[in-house]
N, C-alpha and C positions, 0 to 999 in steps of 0.2 A: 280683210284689209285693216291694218293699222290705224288707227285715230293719231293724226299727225301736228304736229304743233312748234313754230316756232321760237326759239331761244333766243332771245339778243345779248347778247356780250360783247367785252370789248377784248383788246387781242391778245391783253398781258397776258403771263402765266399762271399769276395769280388768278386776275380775272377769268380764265377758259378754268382754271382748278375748279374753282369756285361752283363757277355754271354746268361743269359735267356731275360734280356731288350733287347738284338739282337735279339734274339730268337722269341722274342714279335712281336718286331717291322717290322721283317720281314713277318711272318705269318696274321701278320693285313692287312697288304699292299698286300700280295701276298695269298689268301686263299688256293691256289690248291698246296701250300708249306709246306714242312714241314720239321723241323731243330730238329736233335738229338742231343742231346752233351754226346763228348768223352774225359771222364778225364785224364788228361796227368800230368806226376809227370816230374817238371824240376830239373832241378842240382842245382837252387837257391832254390828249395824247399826241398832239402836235407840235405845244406848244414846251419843249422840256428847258430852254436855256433863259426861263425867266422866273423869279418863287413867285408859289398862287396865290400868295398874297397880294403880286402885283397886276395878276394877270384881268382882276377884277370879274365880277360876275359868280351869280353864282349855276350850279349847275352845270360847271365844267367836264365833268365825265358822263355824263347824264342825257344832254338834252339830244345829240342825233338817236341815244338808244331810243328816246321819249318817242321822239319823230315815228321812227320806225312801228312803234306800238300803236300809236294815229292814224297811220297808212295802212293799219293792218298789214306790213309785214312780218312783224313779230306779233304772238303772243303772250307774254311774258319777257322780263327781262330781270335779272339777277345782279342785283349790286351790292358794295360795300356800305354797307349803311352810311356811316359818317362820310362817306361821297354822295349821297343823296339829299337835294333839299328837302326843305320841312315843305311848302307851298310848288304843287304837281300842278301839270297843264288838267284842264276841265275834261274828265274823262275818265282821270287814270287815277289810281291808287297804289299805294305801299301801305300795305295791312297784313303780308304775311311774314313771319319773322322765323326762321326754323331757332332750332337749339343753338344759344350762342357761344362763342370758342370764349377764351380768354380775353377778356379787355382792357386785362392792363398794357402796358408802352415795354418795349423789351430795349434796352441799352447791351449792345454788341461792338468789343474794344478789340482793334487789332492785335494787343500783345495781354490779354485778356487780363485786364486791370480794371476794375467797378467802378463806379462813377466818381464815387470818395474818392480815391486811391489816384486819380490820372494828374498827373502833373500839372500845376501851375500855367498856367498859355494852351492846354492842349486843344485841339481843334475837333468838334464835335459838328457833325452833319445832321440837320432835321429841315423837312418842307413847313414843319407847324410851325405854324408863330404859339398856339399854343404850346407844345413842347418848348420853343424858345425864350416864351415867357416864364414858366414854371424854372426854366434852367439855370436863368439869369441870376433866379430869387435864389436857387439851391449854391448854385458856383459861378458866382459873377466873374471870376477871375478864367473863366472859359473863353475861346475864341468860337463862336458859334455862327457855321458859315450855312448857306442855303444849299440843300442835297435836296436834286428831281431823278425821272427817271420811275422806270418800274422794280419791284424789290431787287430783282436778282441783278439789275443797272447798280442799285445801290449797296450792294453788296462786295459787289464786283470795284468801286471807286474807292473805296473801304482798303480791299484787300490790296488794291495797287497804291495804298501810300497817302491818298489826300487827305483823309480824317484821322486822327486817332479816334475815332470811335463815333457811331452814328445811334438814331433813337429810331427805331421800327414801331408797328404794331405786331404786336407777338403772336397775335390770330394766323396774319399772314404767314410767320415762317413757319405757325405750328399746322397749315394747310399745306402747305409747301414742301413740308418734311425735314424742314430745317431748323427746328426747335435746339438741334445743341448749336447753334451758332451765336445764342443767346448766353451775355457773359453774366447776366444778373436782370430779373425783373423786378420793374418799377412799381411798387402797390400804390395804387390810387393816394393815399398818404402823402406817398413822395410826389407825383405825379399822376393830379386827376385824369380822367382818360377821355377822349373827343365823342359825342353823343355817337351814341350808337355804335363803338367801336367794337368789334369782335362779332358782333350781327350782320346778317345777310338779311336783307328787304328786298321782297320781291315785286316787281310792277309789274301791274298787268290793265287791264281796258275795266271798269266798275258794270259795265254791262255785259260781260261775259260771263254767264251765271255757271256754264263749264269747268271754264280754267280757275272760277273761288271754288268749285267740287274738290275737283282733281288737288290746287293748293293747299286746301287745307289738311290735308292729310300730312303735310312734312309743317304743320304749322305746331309753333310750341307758345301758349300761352302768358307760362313765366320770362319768359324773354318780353314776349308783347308789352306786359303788366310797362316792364322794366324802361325800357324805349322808347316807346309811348311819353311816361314820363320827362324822360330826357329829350325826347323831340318837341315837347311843347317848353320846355326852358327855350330850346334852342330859337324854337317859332316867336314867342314873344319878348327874347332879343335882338329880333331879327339878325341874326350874326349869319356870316359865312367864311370861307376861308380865310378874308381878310381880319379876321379878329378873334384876337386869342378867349377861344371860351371852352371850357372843358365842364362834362357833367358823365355823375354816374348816379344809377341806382341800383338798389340792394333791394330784392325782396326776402323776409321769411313769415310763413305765415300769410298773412293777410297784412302785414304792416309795409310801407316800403321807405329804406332811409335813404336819402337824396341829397347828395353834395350837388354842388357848382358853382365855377368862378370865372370871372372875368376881368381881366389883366390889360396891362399896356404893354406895348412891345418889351420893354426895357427890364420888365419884370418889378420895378420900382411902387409901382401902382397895383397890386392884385386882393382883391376881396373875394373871399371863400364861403359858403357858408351851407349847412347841413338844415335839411328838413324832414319832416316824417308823417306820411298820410295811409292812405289805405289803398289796399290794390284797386276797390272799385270806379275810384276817380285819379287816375293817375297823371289828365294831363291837368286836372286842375292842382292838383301837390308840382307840376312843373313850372305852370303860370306863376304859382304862389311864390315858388323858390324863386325865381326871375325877381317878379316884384322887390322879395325880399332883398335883392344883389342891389338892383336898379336904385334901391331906395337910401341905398349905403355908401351909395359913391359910385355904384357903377354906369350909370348914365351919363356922368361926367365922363370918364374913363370911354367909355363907347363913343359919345360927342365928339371927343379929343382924337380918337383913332379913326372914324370915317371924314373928319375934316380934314386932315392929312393925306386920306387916300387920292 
């Protein structure tokens, strides 16, 4: 008999893609395994006719899978990382990171025109206020409206006329198989990219000493290094959807360089800034990079944007 285990996922395409390459990956490695998946409708997937910026909270894709992992229905659950909080209910963990896709931001124009290039007024689709801060700074002269929805929802409003052009993550269409949909990607440069963007975090129960066996094996370390990092920038801004913060890390070697910034909706307000530590402490070079932001104006900037909310 099969050693059996359940998947949580949510119902997108993305999301079931996502969870059967677990699925894969585990059962190649493990043959006497075998992973169900159990679809879970979250509150970010109900709520699609408001931005998550408004919708407040965090853990909006998250918290019935979470449930379900408490209740022992699931054993594992498979998210997009930058949909996952930094602070997990008492039990549970996100510690394993497989190999990560691309994480930069992919900009996709209906009459395939780069972002320089689009006209004057033209109308660009993003859910991030990060993207919409970054974009403001690059082309204030943009009309930048709020696009929800799962990718292929957003793809598909794209193609019927509403946006001339919308900002993706590139992970996704490159899981998707939709990589040439993409008219030009954004290098962190132009646009830093949301923690953990192009990583898969996997949650599971911290007392299951089985299913950390079985995980580890699709687990990849230089991601972790990386993440890690960028998760603890994110933890000690406490930020979440509602506020534009983008971080990324680089490792090579043993060294790791580390942007992140934090912006005001308007893009008028944003402080950037680079740091460089070692892979052995990587959320302390995250803490540090925070502080650094924090200390330069971005506590203002953060003050200013949850008193509004």
């Amino acid at each position: 008999m099969p050693e059996k285990f359940i998947l949580a996922t949510r119902k997108s395409l993305l999301a079931l893609t996502q969870s059967k390459w677990v699925k894969s990956e585990i059962e190649q490695r493990w043959p006497e395994v075998e992973i169900e998946l159990l679809k879970v409708v979250t509150r970010g997937d109900k709520i699609l006719d408001v931005p998550l910026a408004k919708v407040g909270g965090k853990g909006l894709f998250v918290k019935e899978i979470e449930d379900a992992l408490l209740r022992k229905d699931a054993d594992l659950a498979v998210h997009s990382l930058k949909d996952c909080p930094t602070e997990l209910p008492e039990g549970l963990e996100v510690s394993i990171f497989p190999r990560r896709e691309d994480p930069r931001d992919a900009f996709i124009s209906r009459d395939g025109r780069k972002l320089a290039e689009l006209p004057h007024g033209a109308k660009v689709g993003t859910s991030s206020l990060r993207r919409l801060s970054q974009l403001r700074k690059i082309r204030p002269d943009l009309v930048i409206e709020s696009l929800r929805g799962n990718l292929d929802t957003r793809l598909r409003k794209l193609d019927e006329g509403m946006y001339n052009a919308i900002i993706l993550a590139a992970a996704g269409l490159n899981r998707l198989g939709l990589s040439d949909r993409i008219t030009e990607h954004l290098d962190p440069e132009t646009m830093l990219p949301a923690i953990g963007q192009g990583s898969l975090g996997i949650e599971f129960r911290s007392d299951d000493s089985r299913m950390r066996e079985i995980l580890s094996s699709i687990h990849d370390e230089k991601t972790s290094v990386c993440v890690r990092a960028e998760r603890a920038f994110l933890l000690r801004l406490e930020g979440g959807c509602q506020v534009p913060i983008g971080a990324y890390a680089v490792l090579s070697d043993n060294e790791i360089v580390m942007e992140g910034l934090v912006a005001d909706e308007e893009g008028n307000e944003l402080i950037r800034r680079k740091l460089k530590g070692t892979a052995d402490s990587p959320e302390t070079l995250g803490t540090e990079l925070a502080d650094e932001i924090l200390n330069a104006g971005g506590r203002e900037i953060l003050e200013k944007v949850y008193s509004e909310k």
